[in-house]
Predicted model as a PDB file, atoms N, CA, C, CB and O in Angstrom, pLDDT in the B-factor column:
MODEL        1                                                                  
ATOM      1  N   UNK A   1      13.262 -18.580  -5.325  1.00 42.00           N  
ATOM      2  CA  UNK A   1      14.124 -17.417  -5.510  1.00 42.00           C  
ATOM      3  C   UNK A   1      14.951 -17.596  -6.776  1.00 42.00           C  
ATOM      4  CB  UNK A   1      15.042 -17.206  -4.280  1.00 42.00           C  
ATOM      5  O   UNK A   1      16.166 -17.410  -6.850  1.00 42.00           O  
ATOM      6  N   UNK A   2      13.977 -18.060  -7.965  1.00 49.00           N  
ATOM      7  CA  UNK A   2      15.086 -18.032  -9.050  1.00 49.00           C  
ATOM      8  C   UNK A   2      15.620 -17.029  -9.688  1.00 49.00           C  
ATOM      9  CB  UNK A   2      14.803 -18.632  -9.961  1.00 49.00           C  
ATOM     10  O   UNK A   2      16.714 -17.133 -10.243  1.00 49.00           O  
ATOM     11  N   UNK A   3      15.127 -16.266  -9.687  1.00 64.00           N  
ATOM     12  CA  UNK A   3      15.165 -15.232 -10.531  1.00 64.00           C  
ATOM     13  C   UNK A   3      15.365 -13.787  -9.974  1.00 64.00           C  
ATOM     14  CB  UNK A   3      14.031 -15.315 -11.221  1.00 64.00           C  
ATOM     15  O   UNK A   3      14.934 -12.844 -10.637  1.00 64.00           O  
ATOM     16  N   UNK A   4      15.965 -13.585  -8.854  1.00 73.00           N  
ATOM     17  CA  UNK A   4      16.250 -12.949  -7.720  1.00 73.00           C  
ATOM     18  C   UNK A   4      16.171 -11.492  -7.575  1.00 73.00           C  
ATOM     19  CB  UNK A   4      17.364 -13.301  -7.424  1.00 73.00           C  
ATOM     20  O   UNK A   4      16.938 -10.569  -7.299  1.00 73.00           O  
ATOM     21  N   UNK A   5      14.072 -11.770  -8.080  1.00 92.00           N  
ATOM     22  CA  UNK A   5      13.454 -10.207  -7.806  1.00 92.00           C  
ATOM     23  C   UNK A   5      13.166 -10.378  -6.351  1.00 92.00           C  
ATOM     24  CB  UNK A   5      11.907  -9.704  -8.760  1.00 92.00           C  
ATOM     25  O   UNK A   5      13.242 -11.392  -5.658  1.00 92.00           O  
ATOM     26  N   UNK A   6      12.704  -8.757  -5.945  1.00 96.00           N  
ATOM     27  CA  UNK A   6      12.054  -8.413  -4.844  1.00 96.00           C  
ATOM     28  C   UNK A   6      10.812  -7.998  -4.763  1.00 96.00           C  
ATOM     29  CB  UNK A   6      12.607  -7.676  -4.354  1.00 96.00           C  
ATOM     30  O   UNK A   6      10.557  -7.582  -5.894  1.00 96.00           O  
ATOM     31  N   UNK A   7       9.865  -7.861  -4.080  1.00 97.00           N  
ATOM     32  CA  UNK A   7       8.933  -7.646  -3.891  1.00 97.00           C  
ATOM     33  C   UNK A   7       8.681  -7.056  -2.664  1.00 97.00           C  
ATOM     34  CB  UNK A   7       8.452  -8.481  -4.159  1.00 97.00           C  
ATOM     35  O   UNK A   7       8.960  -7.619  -1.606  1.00 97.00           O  
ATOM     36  N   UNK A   8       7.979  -5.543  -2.761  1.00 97.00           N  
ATOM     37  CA  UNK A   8       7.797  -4.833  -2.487  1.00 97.00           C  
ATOM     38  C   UNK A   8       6.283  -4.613  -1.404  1.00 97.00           C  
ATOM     39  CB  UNK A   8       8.098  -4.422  -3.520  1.00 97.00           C  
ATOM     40  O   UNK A   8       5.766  -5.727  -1.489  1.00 97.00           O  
ATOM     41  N   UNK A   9       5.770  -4.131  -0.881  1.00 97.00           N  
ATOM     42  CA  UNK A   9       4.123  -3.529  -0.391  1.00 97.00           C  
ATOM     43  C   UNK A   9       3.210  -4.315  -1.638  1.00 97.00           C  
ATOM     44  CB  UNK A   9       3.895  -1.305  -0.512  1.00 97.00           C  
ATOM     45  O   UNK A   9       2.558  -5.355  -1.555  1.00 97.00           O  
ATOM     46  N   UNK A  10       3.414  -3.446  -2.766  1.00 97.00           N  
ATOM     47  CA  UNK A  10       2.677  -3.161  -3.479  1.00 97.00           C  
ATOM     48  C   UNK A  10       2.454  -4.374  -4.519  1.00 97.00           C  
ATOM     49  CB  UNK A  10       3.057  -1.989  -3.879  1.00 97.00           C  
ATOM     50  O   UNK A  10       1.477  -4.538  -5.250  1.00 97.00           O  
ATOM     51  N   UNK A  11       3.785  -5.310  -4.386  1.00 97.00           N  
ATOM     52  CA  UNK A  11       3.516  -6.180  -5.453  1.00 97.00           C  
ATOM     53  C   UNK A  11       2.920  -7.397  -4.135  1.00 97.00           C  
ATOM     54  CB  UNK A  11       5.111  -6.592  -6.660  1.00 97.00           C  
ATOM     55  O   UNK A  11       2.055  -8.182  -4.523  1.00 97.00           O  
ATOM     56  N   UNK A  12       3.220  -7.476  -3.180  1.00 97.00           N  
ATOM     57  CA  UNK A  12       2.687  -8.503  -2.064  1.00 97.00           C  
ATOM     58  C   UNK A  12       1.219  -8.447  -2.362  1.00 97.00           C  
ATOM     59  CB  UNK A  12       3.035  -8.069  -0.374  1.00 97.00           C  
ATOM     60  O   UNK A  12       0.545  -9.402  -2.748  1.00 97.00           O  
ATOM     61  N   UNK A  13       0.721  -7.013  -2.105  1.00 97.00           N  
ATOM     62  CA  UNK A  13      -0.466  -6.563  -1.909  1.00 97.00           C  
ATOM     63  C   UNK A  13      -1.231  -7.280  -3.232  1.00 97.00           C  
ATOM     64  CB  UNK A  13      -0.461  -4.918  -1.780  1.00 97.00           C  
ATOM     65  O   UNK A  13      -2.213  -8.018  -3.299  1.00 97.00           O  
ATOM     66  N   UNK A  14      -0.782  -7.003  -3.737  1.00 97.00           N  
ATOM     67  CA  UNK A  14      -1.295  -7.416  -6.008  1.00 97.00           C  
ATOM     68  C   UNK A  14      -1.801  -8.601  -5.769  1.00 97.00           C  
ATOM     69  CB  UNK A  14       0.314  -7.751  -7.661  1.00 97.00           C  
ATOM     70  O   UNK A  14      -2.945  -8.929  -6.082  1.00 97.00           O  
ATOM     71  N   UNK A  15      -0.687  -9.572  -4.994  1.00 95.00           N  
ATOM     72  CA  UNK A  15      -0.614 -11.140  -4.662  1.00 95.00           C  
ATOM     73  C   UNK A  15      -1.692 -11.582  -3.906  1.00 95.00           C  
ATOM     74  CB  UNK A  15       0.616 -11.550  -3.878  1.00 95.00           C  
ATOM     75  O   UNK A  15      -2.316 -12.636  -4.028  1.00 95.00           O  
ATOM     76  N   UNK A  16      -1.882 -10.505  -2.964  1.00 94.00           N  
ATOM     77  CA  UNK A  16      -2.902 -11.324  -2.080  1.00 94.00           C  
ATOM     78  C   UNK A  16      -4.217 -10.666  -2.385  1.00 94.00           C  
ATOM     79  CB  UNK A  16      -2.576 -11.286  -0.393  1.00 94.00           C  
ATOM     80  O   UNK A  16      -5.154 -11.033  -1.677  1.00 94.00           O  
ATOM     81  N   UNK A  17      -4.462  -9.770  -3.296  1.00 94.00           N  
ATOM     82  CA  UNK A  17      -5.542  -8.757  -3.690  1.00 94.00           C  
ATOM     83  C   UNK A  17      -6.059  -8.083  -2.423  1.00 94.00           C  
ATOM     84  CB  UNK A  17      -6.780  -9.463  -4.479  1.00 94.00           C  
ATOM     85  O   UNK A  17      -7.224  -8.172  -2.038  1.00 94.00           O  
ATOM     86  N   UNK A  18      -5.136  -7.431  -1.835  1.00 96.00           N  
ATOM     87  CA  UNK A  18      -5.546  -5.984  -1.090  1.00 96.00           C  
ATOM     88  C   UNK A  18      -4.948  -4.856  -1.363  1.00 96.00           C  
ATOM     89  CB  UNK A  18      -5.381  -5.966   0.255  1.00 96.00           C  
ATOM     90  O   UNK A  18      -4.525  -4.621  -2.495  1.00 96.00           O  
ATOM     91  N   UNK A  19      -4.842  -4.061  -0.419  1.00 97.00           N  
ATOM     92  CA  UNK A  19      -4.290  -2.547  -0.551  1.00 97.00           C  
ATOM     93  C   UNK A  19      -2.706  -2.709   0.246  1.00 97.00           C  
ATOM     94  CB  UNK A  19      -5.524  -1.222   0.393  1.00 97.00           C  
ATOM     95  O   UNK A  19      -2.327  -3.466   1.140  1.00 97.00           O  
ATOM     96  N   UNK A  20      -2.166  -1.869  -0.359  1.00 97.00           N  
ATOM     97  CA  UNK A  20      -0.664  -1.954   0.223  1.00 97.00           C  
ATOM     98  C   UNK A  20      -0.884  -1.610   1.740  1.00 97.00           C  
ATOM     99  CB  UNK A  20       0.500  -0.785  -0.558  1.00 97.00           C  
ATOM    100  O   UNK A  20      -0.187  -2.122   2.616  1.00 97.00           O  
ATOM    101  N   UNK A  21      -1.876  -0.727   2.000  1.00 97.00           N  
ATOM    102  CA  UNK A  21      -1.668  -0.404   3.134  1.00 97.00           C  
ATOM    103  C   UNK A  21      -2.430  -1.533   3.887  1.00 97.00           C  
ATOM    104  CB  UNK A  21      -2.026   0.985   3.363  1.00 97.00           C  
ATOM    105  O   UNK A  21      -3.208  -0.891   4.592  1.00 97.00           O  
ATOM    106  N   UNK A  22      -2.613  -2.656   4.100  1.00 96.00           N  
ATOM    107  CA  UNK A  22      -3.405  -3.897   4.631  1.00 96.00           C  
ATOM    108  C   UNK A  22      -1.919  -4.771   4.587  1.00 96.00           C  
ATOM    109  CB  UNK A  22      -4.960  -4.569   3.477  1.00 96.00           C  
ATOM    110  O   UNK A  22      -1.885  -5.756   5.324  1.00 96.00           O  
ATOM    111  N   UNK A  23      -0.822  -4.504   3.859  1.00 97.00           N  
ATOM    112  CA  UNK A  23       0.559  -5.240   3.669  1.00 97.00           C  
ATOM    113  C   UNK A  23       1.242  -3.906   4.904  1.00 97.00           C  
ATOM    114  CB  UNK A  23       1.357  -5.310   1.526  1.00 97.00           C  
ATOM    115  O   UNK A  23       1.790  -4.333   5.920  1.00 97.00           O  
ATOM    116  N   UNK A  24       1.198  -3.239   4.810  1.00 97.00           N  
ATOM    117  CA  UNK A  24       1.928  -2.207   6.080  1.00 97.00           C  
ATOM    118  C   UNK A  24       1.143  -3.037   7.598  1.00 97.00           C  
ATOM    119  CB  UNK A  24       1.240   0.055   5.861  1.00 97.00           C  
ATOM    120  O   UNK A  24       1.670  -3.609   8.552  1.00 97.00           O  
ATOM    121  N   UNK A  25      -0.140  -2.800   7.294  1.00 97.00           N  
ATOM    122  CA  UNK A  25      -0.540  -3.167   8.751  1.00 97.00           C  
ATOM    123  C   UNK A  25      -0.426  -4.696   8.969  1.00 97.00           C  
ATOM    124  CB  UNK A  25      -2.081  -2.696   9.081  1.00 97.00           C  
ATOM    125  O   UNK A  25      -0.639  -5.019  10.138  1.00 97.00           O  
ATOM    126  N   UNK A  26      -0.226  -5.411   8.375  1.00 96.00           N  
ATOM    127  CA  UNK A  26       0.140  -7.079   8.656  1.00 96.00           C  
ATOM    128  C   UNK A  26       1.418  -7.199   9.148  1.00 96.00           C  
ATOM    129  CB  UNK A  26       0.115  -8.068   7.332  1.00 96.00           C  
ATOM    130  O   UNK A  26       1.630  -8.106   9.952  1.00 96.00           O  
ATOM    131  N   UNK A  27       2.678  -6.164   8.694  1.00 96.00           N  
ATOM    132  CA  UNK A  27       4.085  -5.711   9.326  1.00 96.00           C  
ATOM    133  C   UNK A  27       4.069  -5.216  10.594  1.00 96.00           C  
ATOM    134  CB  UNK A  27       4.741  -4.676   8.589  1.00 96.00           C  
ATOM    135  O   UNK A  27       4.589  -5.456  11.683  1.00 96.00           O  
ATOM    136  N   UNK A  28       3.195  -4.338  10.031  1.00 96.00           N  
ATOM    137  CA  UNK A  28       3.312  -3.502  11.795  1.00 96.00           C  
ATOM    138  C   UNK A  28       2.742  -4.040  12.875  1.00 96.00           C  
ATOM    139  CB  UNK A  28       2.606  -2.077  11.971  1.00 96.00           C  
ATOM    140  O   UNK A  28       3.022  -3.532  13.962  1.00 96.00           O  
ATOM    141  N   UNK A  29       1.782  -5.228  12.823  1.00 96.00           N  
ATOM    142  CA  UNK A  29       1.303  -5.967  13.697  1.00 96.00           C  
ATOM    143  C   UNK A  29       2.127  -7.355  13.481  1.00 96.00           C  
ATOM    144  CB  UNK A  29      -0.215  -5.996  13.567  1.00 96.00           C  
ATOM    145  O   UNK A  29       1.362  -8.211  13.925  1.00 96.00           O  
ATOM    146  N   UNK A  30       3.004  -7.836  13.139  1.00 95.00           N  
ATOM    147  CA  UNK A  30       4.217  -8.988  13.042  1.00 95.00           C  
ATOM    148  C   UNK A  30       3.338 -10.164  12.381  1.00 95.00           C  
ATOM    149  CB  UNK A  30       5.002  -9.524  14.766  1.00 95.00           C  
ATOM    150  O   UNK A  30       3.543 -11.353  12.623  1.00 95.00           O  
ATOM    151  N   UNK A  31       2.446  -9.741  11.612  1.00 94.00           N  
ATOM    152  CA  UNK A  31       1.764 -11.028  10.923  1.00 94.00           C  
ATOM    153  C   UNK A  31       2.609 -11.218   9.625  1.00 94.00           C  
ATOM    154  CB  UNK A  31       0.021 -10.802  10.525  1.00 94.00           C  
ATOM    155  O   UNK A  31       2.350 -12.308   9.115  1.00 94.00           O  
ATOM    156  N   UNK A  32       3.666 -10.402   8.835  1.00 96.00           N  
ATOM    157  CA  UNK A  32       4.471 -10.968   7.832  1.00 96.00           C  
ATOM    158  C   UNK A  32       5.636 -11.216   8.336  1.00 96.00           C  
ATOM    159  CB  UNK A  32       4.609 -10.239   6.723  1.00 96.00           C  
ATOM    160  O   UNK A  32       6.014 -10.621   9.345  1.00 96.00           O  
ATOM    161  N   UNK A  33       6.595 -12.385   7.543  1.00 96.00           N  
ATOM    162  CA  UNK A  33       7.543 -12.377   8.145  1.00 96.00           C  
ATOM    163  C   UNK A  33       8.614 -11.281   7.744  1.00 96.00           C  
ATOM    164  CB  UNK A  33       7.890 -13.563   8.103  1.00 96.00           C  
ATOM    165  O   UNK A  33       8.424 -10.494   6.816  1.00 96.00           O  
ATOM    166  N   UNK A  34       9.586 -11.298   8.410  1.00 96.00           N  
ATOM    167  CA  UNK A  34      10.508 -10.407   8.350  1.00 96.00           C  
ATOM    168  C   UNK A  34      11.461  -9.942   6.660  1.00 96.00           C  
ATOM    169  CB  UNK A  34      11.377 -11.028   9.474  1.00 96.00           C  
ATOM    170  O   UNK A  34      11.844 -10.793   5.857  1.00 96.00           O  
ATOM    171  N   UNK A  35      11.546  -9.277   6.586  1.00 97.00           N  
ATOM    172  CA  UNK A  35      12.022  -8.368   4.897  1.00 97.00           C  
ATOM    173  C   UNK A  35      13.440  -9.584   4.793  1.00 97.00           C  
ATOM    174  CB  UNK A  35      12.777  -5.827   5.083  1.00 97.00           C  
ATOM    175  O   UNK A  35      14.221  -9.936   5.677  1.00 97.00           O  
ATOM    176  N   UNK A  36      13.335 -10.058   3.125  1.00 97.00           N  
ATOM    177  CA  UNK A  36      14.807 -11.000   2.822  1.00 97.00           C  
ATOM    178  C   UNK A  36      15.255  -9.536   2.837  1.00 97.00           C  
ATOM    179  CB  UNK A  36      15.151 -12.235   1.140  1.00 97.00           C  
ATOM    180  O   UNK A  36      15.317  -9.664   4.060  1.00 97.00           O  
ATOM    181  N   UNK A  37      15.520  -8.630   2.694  1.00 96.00           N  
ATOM    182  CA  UNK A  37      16.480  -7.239   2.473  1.00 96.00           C  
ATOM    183  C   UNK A  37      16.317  -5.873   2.659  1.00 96.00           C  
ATOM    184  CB  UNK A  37      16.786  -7.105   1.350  1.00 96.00           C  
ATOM    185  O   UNK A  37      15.609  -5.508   1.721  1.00 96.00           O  
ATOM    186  N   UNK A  38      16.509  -5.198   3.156  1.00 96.00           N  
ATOM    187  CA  UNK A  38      15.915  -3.697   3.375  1.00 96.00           C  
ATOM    188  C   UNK A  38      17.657  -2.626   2.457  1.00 96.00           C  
ATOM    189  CB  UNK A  38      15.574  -3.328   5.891  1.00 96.00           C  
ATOM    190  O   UNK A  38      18.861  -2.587   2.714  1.00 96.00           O  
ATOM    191  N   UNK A  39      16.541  -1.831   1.163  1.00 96.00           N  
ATOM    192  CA  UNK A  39      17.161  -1.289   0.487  1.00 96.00           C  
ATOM    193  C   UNK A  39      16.759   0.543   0.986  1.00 96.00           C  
ATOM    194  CB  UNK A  39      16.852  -1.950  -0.956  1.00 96.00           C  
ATOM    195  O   UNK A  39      15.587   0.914   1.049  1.00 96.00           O  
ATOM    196  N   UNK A  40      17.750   1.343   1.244  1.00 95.00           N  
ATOM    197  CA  UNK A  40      17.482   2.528   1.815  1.00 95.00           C  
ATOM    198  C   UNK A  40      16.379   2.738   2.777  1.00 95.00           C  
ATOM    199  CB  UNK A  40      17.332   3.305   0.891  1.00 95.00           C  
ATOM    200  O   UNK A  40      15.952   3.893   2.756  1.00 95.00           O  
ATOM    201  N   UNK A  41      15.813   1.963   3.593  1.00 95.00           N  
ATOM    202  CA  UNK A  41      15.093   1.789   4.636  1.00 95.00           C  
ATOM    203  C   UNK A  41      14.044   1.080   3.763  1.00 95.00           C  
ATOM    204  CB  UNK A  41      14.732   3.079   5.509  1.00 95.00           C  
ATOM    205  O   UNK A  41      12.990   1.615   4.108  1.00 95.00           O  
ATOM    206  N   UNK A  42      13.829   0.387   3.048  1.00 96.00           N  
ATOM    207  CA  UNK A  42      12.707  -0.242   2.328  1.00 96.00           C  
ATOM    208  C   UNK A  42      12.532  -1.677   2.185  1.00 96.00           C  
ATOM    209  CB  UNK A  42      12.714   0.198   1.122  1.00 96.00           C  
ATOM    210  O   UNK A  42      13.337  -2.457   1.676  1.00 96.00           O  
ATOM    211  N   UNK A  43      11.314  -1.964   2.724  1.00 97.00           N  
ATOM    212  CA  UNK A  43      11.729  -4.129   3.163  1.00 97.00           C  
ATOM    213  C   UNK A  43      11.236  -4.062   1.460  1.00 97.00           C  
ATOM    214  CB  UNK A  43      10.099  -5.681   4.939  1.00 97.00           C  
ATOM    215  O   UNK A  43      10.903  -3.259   0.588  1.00 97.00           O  
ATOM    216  N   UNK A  44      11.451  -5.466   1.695  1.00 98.00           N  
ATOM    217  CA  UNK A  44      11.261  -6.389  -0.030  1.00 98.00           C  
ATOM    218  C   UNK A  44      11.652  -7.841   0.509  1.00 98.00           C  
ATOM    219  CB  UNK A  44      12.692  -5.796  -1.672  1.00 98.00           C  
ATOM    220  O   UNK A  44      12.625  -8.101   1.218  1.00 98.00           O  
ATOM    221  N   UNK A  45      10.889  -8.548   0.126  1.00 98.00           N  
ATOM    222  CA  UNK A  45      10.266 -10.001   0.073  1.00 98.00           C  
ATOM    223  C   UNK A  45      10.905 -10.678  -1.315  1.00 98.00           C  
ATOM    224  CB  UNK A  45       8.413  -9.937   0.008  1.00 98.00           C  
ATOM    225  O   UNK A  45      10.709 -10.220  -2.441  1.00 98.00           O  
ATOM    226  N   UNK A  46      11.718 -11.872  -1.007  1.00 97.00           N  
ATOM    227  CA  UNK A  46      11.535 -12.911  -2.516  1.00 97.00           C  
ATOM    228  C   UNK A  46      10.215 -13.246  -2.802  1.00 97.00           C  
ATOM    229  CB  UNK A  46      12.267 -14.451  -2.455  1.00 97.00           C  
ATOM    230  O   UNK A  46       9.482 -13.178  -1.816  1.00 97.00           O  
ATOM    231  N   UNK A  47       9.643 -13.609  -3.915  1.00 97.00           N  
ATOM    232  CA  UNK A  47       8.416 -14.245  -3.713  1.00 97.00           C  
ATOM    233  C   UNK A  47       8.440 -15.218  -2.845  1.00 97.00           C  
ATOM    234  CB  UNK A  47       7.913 -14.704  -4.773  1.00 97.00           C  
ATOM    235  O   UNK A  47       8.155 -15.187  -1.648  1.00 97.00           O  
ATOM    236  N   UNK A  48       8.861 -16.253  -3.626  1.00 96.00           N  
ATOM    237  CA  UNK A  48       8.952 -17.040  -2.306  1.00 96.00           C  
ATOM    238  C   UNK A  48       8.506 -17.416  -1.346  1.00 96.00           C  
ATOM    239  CB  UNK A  48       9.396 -16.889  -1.849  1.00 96.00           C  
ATOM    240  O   UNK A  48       7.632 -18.264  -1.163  1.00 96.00           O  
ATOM    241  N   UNK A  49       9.427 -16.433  -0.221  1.00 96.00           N  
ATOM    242  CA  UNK A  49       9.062 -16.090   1.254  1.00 96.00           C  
ATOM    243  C   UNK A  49       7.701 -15.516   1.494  1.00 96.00           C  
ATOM    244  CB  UNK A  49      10.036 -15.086   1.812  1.00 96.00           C  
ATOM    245  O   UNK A  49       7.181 -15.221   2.570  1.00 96.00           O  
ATOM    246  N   UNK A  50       7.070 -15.383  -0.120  1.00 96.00           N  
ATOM    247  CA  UNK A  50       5.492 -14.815   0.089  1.00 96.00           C  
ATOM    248  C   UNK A  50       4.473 -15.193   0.079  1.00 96.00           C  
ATOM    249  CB  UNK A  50       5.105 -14.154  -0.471  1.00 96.00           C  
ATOM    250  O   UNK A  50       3.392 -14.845   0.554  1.00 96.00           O  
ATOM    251  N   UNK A  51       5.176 -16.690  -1.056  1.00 95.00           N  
ATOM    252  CA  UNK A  51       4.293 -17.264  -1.133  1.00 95.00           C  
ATOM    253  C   UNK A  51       3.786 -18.748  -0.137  1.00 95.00           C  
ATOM    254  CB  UNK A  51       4.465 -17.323  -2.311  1.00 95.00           C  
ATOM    255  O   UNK A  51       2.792 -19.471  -0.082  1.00 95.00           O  
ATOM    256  N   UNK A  52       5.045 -18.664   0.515  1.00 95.00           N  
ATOM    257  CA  UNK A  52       5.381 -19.916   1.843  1.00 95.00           C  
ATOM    258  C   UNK A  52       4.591 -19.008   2.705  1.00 95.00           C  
ATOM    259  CB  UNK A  52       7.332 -20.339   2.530  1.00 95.00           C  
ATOM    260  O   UNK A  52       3.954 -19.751   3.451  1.00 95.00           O  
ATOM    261  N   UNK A  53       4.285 -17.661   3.004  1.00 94.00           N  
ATOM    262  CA  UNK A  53       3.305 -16.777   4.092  1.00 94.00           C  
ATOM    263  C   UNK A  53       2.235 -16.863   3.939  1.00 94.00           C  
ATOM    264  CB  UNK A  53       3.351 -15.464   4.193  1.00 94.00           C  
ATOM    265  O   UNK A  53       1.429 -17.433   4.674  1.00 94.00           O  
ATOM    266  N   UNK A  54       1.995 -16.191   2.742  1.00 93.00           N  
ATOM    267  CA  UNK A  54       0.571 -16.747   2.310  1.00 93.00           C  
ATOM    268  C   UNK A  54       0.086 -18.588   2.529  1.00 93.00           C  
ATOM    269  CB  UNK A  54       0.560 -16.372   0.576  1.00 93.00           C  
ATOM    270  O   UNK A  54      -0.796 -18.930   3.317  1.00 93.00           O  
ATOM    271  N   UNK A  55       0.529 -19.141   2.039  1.00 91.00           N  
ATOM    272  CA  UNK A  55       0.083 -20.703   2.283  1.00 91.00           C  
ATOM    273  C   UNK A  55      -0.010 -21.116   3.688  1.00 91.00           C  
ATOM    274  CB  UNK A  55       1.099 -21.719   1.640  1.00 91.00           C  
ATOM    275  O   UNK A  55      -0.719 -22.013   4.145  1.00 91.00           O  
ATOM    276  N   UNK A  56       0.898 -20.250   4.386  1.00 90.00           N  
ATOM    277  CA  UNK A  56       0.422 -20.587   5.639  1.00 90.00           C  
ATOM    278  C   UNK A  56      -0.158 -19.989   6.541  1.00 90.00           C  
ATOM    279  CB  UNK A  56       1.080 -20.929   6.143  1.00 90.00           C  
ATOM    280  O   UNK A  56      -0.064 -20.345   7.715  1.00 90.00           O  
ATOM    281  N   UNK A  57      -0.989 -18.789   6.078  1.00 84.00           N  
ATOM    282  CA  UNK A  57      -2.002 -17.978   6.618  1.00 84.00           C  
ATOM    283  C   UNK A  57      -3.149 -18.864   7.391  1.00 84.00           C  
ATOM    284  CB  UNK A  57      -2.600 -17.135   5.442  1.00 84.00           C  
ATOM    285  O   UNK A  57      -3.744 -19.658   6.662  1.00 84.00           O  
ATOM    286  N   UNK A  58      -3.510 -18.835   8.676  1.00 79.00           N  
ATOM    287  CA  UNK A  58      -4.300 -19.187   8.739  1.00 79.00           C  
ATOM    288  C   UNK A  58      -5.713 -18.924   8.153  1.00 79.00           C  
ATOM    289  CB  UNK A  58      -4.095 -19.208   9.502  1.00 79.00           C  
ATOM    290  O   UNK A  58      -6.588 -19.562   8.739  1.00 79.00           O  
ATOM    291  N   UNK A  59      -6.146 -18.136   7.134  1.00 71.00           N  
ATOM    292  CA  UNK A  59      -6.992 -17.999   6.765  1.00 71.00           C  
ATOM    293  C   UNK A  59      -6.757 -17.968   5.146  1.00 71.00           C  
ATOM    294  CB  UNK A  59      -7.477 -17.090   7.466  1.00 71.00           C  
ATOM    295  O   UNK A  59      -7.383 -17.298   4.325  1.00 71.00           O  
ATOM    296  N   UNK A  60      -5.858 -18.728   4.954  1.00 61.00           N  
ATOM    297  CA  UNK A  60      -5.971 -19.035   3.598  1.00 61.00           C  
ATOM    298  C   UNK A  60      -7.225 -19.551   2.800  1.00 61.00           C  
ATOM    299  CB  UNK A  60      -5.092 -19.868   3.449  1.00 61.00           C  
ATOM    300  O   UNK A  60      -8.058 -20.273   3.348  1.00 61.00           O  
ATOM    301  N   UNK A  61      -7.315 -19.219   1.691  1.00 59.00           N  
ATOM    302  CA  UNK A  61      -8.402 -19.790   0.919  1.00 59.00           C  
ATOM    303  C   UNK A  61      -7.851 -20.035  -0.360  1.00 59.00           C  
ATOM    304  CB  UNK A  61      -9.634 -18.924   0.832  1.00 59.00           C  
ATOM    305  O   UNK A  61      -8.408 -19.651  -1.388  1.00 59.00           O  
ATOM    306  N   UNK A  62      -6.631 -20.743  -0.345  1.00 57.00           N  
ATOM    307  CA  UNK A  62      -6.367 -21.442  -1.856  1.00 57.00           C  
ATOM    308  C   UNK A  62      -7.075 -20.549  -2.709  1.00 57.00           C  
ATOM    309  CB  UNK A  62      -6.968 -23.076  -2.103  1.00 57.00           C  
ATOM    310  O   UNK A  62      -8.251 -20.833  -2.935  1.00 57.00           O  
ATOM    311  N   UNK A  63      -6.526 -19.384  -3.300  1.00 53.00           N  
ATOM    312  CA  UNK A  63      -6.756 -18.152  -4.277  1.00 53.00           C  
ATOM    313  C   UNK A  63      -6.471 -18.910  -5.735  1.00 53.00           C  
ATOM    314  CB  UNK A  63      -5.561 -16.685  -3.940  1.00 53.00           C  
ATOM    315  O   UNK A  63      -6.552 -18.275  -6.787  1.00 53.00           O  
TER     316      UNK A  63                                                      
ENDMDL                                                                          
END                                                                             
């Protein structure tokens, strides 16, 4: 969290190369963890926290 952007659906999605909406349904089924912040009803992720999710996906494949 150095640099203390957020990340959004769309930039998660970029990260893991899917569709934002494959980052909605990983939420809505509790497979991401929970938003560092919700801005006007909108989650956002440090990297970070995205990239500690990802690594511990069970189906990671070291991308």
């Amino acid at each position: 969290m150095t640099d203390g952007t957020l990340w959004s659906y769309k930039d998660i999605a970029a990260h893991i190369q899917v569709q934002p909406d494959t980052v909605r349904s990983y939420r809505k089924h509790g497979l991401l963890p929970p938003p560092d912040q919700v801005e006007n009803g909108k989650p956002y992720w440090y990297p970070d926290t995205v990239r500690a999710w990802v690594a511990s996906r069970p189906r990671n494949r070291a991308r």
